[in-house]
C-alpha positions, 0 to 999 in steps of 0.5 A: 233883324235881330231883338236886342233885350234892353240892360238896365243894370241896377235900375228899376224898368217898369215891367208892366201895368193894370187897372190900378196897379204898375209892376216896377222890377218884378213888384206890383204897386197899387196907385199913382207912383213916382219911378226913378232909376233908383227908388218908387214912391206913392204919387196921388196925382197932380195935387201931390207934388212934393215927389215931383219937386224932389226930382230937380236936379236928378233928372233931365226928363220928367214924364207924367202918365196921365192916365188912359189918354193924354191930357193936359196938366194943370198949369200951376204944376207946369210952372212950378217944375220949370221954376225948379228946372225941371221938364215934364212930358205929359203923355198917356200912362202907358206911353209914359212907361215905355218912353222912360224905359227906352231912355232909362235903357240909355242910361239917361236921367229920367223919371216918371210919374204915373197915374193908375189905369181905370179899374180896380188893382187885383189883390 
């Protein structure tokens, strides 16, 4: 069966990820960060919510990337993205990369919010 590379265009893929660190289109980011087709923003996790609140209206999807393992996310946060409309998928962060990835490949409305691996980013 033949491999077809995924085209993203102009958006940004997340190309991969570290103890501390995503690479978002080939650039390394140290930290939480919020990736959407067009833009990375820092994110210092739930407390932090005014990027995720800046996605309402721009995305159908929102993952969050818990970390190393899926967990919960505060339920205040839950109720206040769904009283702005928007959905959040808590998953763990890896996953989180690679579901936005496949549905940003589709050319859907999606972005991620992602919690660094454990571990210190390499300089």
């Amino acid at each position: 069966m033949p491999i077809t590379e995924a085209d993203f265009g102009s958006s940004l893929p997340i190309d991969g990820y570290g103890p501390g660190f995503f690479r978002v289109a080939g650039v390394v980011y140290r930290g939480g960060v919020v990736v959407e087709a067009d833009s990375v923003a820092p994110w210092g996790g739930y407390a932090d919510r005014a990027p995720l609140l800046a996605q309402a209206g721009k995305v159908d999807v929102l993952f969050v990337g818990t970390g190393p393992e899926i967990a919960f996310l505060p339920r205040d946060l839950v109720a206040e993205l769904g009283a702005v409309g928007l959905m959040a998928e808590p998953m763990a962060s890896p996953s989180a990369a690679r579901s936005y990835n496949v549905l940003l490949s589709e050319g859907r409305r999606v972005a991620c919010a992602l919690l660094p691996m454990p571990g210190e980013a390499p300089e």
